[in-house]
N, CA, C and O atoms as a GROMACS GRO file, in nm:
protein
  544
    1UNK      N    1  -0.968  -0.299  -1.693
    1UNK     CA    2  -0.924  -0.250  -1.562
    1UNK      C    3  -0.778  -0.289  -1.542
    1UNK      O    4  -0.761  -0.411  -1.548
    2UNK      N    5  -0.664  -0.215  -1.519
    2UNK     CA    6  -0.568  -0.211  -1.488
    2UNK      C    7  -0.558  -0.182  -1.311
    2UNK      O    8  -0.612  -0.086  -1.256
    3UNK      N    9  -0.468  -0.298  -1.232
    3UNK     CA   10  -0.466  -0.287  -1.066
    3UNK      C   11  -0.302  -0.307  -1.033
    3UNK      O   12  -0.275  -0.425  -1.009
    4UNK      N   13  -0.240  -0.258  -1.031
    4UNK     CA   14  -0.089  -0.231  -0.942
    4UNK      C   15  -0.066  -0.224  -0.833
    4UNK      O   16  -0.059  -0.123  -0.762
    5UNK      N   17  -0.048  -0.362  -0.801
    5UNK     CA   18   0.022  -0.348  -0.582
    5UNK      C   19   0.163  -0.426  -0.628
    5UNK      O   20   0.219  -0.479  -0.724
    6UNK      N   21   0.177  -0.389  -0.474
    6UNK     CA   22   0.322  -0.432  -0.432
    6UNK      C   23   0.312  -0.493  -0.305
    6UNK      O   24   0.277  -0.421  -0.212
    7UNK      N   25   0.342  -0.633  -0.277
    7UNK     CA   26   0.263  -0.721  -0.193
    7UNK      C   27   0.361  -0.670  -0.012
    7UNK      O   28   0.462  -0.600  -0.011
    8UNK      N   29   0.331  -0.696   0.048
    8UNK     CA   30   0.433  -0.626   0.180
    8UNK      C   31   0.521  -0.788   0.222
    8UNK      O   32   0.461  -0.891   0.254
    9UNK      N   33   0.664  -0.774   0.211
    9UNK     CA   34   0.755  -0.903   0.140
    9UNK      C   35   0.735  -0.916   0.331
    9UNK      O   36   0.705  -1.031   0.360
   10UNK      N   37   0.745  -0.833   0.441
   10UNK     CA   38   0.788  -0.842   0.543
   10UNK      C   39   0.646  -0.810   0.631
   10UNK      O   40   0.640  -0.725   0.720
   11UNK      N   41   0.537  -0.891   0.592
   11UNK     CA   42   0.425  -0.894   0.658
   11UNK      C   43   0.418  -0.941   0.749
   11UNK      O   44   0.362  -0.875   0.836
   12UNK      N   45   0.464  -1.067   0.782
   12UNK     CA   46   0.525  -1.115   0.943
   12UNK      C   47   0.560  -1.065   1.043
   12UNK      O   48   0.526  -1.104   1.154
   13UNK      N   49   0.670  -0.926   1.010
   13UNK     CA   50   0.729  -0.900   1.085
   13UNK      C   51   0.578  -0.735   1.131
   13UNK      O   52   0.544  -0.689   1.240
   14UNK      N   53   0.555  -0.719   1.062
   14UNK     CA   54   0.443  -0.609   1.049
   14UNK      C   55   0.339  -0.680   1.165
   14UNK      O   56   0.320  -0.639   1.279
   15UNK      N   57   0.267  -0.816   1.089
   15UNK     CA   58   0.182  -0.838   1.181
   15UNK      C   59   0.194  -0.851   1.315
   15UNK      O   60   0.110  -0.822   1.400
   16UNK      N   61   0.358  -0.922   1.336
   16UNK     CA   62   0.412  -0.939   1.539
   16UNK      C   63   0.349  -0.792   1.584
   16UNK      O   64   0.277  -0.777   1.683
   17UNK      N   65   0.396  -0.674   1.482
   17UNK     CA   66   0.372  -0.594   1.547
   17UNK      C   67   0.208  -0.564   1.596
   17UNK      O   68   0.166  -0.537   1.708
   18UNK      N   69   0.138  -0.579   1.472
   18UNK     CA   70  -0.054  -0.564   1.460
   18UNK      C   71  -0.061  -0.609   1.617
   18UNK      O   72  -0.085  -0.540   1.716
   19UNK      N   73  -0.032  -0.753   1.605
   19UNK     CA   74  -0.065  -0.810   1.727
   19UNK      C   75  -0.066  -0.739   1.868
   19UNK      O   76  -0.164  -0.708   1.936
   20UNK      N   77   0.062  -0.720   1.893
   20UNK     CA   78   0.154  -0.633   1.981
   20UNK      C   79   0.053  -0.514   2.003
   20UNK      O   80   0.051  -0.460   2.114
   21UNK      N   81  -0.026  -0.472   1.908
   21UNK     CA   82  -0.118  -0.305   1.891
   21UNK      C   83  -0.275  -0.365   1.961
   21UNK      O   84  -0.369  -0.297   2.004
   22UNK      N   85  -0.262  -0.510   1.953
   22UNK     CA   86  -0.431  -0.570   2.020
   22UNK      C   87  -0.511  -0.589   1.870
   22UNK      O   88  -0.633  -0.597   1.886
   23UNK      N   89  -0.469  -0.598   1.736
   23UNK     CA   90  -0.523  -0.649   1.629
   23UNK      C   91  -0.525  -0.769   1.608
   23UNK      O   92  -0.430  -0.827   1.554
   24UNK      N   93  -0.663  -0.845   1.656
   24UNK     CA   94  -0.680  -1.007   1.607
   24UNK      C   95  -0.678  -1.047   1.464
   24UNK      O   96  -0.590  -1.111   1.407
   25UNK      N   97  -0.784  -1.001   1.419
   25UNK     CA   98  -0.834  -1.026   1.290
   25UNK      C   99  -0.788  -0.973   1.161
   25UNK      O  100  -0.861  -0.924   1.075
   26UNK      N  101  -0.652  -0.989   1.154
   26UNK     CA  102  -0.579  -0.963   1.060
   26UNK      C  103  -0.548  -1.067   0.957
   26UNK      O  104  -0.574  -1.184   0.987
   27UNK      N  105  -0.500  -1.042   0.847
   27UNK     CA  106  -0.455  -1.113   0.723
   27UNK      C  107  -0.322  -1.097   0.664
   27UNK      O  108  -0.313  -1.010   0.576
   28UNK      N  109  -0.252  -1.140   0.683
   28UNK     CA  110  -0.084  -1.038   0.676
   28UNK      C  111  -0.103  -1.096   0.550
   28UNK      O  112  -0.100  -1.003   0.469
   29UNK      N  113  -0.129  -1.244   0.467
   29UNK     CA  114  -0.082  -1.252   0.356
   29UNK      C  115  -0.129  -1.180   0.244
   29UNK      O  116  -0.077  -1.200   0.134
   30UNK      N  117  -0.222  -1.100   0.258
   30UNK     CA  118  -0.289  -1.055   0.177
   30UNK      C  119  -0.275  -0.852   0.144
   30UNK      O  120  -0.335  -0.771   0.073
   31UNK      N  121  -0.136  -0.847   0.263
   31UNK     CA  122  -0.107  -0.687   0.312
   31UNK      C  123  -0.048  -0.668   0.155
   31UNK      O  124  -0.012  -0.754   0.075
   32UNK      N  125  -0.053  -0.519   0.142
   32UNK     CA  126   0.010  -0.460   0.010
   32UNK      C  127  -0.006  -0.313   0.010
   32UNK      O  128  -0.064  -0.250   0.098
   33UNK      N  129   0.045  -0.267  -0.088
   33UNK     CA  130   0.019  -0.092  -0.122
   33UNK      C  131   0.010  -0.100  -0.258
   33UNK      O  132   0.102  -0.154  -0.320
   34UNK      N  133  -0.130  -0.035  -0.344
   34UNK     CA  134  -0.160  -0.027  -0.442
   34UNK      C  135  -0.115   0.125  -0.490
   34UNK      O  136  -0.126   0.232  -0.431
   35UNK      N  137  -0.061   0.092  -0.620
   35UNK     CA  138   0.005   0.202  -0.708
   35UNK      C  139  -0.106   0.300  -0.748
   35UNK      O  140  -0.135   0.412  -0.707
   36UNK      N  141  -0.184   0.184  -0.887
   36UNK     CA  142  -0.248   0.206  -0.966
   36UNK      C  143  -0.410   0.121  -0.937
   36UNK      O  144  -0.395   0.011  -0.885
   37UNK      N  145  -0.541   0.155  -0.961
   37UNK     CA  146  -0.646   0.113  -0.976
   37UNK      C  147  -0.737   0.205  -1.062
   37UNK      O  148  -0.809   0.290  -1.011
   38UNK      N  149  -0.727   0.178  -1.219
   38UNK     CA  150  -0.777   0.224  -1.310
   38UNK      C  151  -0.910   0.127  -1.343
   38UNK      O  152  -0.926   0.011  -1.304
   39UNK      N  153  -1.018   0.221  -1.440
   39UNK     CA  154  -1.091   0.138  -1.508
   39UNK      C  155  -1.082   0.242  -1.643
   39UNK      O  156  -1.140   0.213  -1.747
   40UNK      N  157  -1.012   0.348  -1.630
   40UNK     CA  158  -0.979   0.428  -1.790
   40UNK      C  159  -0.830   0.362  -1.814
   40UNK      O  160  -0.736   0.332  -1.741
   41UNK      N  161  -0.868   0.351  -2.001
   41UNK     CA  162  -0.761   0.351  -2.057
   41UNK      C  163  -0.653   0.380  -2.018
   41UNK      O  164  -0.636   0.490  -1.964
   42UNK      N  165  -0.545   0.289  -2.035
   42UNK     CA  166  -0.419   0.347  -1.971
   42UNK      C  167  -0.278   0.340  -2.125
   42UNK      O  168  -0.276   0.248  -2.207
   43UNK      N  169  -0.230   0.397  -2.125
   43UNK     CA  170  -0.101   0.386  -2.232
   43UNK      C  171   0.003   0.315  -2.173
   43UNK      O  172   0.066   0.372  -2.084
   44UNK      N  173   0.028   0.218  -2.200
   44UNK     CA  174   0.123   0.171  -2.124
   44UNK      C  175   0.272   0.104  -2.212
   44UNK      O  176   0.348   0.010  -2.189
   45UNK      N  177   0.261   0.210  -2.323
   45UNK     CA  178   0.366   0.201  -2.395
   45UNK      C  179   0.521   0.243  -2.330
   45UNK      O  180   0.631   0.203  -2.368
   46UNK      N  181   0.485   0.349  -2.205
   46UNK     CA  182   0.590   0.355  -2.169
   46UNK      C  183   0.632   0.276  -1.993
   46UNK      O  184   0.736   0.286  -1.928
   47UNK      N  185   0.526   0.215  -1.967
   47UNK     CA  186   0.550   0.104  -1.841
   47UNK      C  187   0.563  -0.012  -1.840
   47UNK      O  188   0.499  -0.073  -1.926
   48UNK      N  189   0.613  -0.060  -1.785
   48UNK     CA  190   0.663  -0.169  -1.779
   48UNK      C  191   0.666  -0.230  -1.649
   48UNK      O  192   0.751  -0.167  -1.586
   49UNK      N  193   0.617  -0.319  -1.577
   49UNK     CA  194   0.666  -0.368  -1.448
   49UNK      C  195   0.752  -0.386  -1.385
   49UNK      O  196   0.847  -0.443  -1.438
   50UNK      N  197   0.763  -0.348  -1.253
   50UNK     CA  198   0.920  -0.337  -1.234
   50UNK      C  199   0.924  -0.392  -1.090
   50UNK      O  200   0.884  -0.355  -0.980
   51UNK      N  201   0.999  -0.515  -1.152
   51UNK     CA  202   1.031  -0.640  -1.041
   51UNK      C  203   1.102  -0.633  -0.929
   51UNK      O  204   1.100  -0.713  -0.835
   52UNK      N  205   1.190  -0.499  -0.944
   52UNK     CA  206   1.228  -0.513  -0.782
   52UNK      C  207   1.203  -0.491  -0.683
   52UNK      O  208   1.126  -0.397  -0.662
   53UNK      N  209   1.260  -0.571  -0.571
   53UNK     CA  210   1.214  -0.532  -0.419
   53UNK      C  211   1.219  -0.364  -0.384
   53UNK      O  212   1.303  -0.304  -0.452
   54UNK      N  213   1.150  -0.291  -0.300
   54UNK     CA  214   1.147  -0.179  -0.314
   54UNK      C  215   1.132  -0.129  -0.123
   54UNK      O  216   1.015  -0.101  -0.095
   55UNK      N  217   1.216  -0.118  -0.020
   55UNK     CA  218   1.219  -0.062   0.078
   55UNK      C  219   1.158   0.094   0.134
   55UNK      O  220   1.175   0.186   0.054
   56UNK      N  221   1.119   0.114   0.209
   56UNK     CA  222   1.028   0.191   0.229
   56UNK      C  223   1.106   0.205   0.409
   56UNK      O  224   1.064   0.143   0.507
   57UNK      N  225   1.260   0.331   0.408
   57UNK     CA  226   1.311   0.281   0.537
   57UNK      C  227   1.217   0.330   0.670
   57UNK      O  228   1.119   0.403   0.658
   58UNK      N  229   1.256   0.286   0.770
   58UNK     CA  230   1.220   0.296   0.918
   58UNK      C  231   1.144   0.453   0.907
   58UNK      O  232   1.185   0.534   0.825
   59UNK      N  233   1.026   0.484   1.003
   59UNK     CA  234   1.026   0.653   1.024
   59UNK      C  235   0.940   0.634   1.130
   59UNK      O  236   0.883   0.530   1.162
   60UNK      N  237   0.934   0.757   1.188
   60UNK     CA  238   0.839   0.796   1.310
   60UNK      C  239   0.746   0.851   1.237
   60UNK      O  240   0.640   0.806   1.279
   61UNK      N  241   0.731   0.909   1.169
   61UNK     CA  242   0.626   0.988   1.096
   61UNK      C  243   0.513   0.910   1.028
   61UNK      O  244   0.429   0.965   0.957
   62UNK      N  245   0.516   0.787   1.051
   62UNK     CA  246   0.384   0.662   1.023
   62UNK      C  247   0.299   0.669   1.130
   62UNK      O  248   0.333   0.669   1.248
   63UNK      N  249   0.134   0.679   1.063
   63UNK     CA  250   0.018   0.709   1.145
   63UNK      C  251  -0.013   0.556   1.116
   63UNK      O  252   0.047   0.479   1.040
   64UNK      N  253  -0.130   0.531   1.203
   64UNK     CA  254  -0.285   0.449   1.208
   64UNK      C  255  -0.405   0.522   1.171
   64UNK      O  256  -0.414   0.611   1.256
   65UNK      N  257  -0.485   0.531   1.104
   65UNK     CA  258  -0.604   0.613   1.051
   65UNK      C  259  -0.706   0.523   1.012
   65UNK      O  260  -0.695   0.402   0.988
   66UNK      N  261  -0.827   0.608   1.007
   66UNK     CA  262  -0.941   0.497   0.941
   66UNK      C  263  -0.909   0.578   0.749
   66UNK      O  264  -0.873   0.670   0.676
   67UNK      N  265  -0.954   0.460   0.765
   67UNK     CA  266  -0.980   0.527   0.518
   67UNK      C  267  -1.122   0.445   0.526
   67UNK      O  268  -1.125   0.323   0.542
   68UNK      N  269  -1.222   0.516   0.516
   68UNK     CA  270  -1.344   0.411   0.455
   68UNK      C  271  -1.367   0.295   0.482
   68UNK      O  272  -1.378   0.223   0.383
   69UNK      N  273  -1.382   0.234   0.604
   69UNK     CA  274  -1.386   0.134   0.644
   69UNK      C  275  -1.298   0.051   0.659
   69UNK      O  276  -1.314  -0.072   0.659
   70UNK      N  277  -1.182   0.119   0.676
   70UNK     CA  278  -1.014  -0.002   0.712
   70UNK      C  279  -0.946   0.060   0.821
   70UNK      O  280  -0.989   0.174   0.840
   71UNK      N  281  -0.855   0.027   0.899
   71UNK     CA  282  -0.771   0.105   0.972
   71UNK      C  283  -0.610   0.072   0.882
   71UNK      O  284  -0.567  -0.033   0.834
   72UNK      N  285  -0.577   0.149   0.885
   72UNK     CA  286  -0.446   0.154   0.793
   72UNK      C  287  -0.339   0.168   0.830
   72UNK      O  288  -0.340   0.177   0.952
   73UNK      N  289  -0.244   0.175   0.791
   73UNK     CA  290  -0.074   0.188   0.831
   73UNK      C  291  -0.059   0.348   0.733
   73UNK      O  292   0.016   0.320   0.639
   74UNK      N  293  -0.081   0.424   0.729
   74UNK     CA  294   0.005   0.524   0.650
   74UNK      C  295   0.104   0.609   0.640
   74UNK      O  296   0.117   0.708   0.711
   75UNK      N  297   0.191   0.569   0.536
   75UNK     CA  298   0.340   0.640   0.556
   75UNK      C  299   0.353   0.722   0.433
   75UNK      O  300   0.267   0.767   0.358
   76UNK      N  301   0.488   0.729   0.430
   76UNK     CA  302   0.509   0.819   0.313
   76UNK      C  303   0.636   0.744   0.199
   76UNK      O  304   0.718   0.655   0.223
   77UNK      N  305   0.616   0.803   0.104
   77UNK     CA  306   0.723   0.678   0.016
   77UNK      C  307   0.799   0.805  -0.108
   77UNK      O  308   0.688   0.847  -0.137
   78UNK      N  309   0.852   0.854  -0.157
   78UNK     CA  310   0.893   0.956  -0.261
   78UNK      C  311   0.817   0.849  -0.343
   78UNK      O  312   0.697   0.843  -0.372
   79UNK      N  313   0.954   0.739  -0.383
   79UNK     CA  314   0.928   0.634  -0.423
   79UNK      C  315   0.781   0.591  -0.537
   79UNK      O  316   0.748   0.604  -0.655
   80UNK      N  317   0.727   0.532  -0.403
   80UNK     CA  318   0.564   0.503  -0.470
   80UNK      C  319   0.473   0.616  -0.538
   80UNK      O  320   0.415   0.597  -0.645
   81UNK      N  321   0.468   0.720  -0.477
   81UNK     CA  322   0.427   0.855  -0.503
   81UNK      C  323   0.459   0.891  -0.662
   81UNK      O  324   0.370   0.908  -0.746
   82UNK      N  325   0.604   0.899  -0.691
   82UNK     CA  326   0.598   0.928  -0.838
   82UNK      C  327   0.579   0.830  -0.939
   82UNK      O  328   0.572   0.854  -1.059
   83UNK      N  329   0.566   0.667  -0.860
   83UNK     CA  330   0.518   0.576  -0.958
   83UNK      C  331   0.393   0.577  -1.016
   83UNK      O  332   0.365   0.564  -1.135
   84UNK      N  333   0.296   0.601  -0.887
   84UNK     CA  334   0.189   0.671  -0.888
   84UNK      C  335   0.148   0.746  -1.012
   84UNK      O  336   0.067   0.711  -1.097
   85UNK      N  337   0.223   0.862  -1.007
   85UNK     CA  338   0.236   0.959  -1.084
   85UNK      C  339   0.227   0.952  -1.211
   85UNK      O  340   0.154   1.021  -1.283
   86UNK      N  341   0.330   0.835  -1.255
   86UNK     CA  342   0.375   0.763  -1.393
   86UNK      C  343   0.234   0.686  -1.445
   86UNK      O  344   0.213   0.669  -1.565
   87UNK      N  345   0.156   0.648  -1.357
   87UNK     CA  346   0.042   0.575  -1.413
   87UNK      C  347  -0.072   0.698  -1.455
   87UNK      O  348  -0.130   0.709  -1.563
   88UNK      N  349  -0.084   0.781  -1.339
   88UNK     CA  350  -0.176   0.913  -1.318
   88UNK      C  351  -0.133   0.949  -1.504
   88UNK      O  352  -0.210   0.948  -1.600
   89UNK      N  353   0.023   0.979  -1.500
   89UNK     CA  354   0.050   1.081  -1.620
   89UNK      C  355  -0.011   0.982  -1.816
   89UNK      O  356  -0.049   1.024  -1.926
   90UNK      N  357   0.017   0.842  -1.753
   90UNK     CA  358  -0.006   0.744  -1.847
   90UNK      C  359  -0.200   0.707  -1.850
   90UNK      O  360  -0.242   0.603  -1.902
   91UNK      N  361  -0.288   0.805  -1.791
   91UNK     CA  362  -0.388   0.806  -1.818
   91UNK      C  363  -0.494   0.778  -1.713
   91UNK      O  364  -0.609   0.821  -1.702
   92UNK      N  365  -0.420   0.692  -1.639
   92UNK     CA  366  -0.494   0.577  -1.492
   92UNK      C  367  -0.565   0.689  -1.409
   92UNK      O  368  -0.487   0.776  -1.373
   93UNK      N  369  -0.724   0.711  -1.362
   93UNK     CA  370  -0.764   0.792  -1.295
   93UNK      C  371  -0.742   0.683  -1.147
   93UNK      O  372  -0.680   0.577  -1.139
   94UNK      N  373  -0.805   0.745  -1.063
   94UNK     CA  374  -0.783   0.740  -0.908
   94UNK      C  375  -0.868   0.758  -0.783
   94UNK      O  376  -0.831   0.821  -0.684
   95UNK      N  377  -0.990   0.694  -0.798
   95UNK     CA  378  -1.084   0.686  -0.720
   95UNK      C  379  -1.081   0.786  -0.578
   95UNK      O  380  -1.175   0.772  -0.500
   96UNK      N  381  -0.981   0.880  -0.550
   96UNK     CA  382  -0.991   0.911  -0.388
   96UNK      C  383  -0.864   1.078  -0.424
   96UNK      O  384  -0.768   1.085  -0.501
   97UNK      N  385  -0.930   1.199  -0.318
   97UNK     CA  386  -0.872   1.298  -0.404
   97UNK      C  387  -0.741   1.270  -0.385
   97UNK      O  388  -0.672   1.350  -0.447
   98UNK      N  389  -0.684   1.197  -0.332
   98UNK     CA  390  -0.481   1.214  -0.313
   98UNK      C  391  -0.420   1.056  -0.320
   98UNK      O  392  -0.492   0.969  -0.271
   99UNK      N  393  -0.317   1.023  -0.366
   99UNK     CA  394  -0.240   0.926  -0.370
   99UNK      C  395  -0.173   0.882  -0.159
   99UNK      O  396  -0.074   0.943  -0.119
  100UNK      N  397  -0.212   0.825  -0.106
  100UNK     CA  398  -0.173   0.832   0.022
  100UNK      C  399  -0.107   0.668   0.061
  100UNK      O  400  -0.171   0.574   0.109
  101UNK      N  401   0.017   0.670   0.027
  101UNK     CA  402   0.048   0.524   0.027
  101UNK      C  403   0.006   0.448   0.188
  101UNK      O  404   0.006   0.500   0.300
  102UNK      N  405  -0.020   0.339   0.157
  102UNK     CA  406  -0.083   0.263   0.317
  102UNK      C  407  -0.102   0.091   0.260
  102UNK      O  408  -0.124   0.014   0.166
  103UNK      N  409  -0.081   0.105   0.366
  103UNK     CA  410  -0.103  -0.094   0.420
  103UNK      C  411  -0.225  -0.131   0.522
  103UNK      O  412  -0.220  -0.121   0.644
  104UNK      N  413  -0.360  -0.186   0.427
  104UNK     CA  414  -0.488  -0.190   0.510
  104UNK      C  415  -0.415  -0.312   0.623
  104UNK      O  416  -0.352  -0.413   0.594
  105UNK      N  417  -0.455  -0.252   0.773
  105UNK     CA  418  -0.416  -0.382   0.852
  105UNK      C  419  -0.550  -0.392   0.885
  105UNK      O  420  -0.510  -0.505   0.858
  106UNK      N  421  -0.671  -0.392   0.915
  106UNK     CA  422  -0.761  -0.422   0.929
  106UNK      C  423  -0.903  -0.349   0.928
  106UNK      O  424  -0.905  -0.227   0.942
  107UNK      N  425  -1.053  -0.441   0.908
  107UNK     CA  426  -1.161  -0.411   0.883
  107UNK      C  427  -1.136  -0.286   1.052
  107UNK      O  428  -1.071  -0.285   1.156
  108UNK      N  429  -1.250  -0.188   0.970
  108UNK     CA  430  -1.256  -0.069   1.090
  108UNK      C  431  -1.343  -0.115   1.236
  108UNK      O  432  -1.448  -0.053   1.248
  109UNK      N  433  -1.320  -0.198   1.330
  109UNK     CA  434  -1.384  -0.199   1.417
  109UNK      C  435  -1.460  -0.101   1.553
  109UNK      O  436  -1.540  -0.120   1.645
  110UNK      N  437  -1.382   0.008   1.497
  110UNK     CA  438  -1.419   0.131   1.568
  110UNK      C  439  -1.376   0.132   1.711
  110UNK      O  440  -1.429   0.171   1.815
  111UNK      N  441  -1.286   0.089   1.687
  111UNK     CA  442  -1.134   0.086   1.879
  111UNK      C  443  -1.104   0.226   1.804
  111UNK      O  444  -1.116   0.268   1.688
  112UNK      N  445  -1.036   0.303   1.998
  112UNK     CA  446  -0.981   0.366   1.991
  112UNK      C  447  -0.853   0.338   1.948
  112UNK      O  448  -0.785   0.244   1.990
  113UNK      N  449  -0.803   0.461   1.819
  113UNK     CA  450  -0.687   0.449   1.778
  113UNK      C  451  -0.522   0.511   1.828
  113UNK      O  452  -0.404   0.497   1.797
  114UNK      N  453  -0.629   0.606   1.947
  114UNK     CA  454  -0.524   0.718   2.009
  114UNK      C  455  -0.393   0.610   2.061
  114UNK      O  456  -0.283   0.638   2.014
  115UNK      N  457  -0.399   0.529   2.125
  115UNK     CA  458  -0.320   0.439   2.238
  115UNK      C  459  -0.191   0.424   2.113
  115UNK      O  460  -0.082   0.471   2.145
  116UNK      N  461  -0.204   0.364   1.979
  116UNK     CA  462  -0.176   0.279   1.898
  116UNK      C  463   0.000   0.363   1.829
  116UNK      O  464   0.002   0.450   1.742
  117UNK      N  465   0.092   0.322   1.878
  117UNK     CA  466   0.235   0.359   1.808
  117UNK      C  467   0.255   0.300   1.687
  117UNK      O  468   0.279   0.180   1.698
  118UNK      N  469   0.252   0.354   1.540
  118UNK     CA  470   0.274   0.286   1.408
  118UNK      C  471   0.377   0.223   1.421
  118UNK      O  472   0.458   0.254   1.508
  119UNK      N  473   0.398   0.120   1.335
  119UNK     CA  474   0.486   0.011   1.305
  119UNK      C  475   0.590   0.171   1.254
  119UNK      O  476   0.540   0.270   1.202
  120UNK      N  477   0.776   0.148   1.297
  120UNK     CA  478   0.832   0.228   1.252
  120UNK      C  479   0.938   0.150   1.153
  120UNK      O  480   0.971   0.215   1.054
  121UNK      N  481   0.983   0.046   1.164
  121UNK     CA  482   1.087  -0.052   1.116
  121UNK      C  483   1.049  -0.042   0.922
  121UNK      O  484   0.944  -0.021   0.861
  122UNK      N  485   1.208  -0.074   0.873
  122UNK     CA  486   1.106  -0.085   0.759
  122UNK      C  487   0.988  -0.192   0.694
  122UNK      O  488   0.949  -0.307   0.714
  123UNK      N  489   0.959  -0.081   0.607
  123UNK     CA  490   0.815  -0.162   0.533
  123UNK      C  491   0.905  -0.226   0.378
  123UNK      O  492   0.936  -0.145   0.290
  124UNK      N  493   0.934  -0.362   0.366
  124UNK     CA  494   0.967  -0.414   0.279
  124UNK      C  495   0.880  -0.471   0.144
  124UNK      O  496   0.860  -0.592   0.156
  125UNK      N  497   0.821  -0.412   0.016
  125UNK     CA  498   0.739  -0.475  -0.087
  125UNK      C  499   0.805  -0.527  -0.182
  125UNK      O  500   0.891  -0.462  -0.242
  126UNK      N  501   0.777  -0.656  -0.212
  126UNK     CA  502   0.798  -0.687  -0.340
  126UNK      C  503   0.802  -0.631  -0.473
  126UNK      O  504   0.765  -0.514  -0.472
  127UNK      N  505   0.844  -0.684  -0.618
  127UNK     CA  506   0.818  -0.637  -0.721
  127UNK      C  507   0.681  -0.624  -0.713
  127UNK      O  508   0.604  -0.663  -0.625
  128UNK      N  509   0.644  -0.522  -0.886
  128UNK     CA  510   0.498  -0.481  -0.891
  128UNK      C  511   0.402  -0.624  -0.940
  128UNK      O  512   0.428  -0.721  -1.011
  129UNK      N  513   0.308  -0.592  -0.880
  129UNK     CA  514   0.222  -0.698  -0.964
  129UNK      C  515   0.134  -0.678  -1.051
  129UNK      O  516   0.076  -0.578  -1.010
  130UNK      N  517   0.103  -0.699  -1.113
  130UNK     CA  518  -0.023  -0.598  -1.256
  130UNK      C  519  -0.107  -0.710  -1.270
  130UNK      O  520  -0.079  -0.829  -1.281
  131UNK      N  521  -0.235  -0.640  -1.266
  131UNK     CA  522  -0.355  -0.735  -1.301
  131UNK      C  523  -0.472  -0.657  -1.380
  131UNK      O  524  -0.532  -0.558  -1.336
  132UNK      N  525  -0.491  -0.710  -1.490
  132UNK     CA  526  -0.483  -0.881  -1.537
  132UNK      C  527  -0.326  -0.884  -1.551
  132UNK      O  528  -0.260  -0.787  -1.591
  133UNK      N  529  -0.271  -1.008  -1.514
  133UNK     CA  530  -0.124  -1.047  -1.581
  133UNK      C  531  -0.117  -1.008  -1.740
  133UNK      O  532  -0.212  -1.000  -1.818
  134UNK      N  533   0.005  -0.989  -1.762
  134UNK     CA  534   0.052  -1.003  -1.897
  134UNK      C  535   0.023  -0.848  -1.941
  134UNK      O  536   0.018  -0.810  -2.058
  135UNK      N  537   0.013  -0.802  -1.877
  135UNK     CA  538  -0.003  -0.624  -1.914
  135UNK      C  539   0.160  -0.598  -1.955
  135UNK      O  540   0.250  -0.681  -1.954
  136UNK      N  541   0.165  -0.481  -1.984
  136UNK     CA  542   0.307  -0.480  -1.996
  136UNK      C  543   0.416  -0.533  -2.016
  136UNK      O  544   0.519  -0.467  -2.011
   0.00000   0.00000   0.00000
C-alpha cells in the first residue's frame, strides 16, 4: 500500500477558524490532503517526493460538505490535482469516482451546514509524506 498526504503546515490558523464555525471536536494536528491512497502496484520509477511547502492561495470558492462520514473543507488546487494525476498515471487506483482535494475538519455530526462560511485565507501544506517511508 502506497499513502501520500501533505500535512496542513497552518492548521492553527484553520482551526481559530473551525472554532469560530461552532466545531469542538476537532484535531488540527492530524489535518492534511491526501494525494495518493493505493493498494495496486504503483511504478514509481518516475516519483519521487517532493519536499516542498506547497500554498494553496486564499478563495471564496471553498465549500463545507459531508464526504462519508466527515464534514470537510473542499477547495480546489491545479496543483494537487495533477499530482494526483502523476500517481493515477503511475498506476495508483482511487477509491472514490473523482480526485476532490479537502481537509477532513471533523467526524459528521449532522449540524446544519447552511450557516457555515469556508475558511478563505490560505491553506498552507507541507512537503509530501509517503507511507511506508522510504518509498521513493
Amino acid at each position: 500500500m502506497l499513502t501520500v498526504v501533505r500535512s496542513l503546515a497552518n492548521a492553527e490558523a484553520v482551526a481559530q477558524w473551525a472554532r469560530s464555525e461552532g466545531f469542538a471536536d476537532i484535531v488540527p494536528r492530524n489535518w492534511h490532503v491526501t494525494l495518493a491512497r493505493t493498494y495496486e502496484a504503483v511504478d514509481l520509477s518516475m516519483l519521487r517526493p517532493d519536499p516542498t511547502m506547497l500554498i494553496v492561495e486564499a478563495s471564496e470558492d471553498r465549500v463545507i460538505t459531508r464526504m462519508g462520514g466527515i464534514i470537510a473543507l473542499l477547495f480546489g488546487s491545479v496543483a494537487l490535482a495533477a499530482r494526483h494525476r502523476e500517481f493515477r498515471d503511475a498506476g495508483a487506483d482511487w477509491a472514490h469516482p473523482n480526485f476532490r482535494p479537502h481537509v477532513t475538519i471533523a467526524v459528521d455530526d449532522r449540524r446544519d451546514l447552511g450557516g457555515i462560511v469556508a475558511f478563505a485565507d490560505d491553506l498552507v501544506f507541507g512537503g509530501e509524506i509517503w507511507s511506508p517511508p522510504g518509498l521513493g
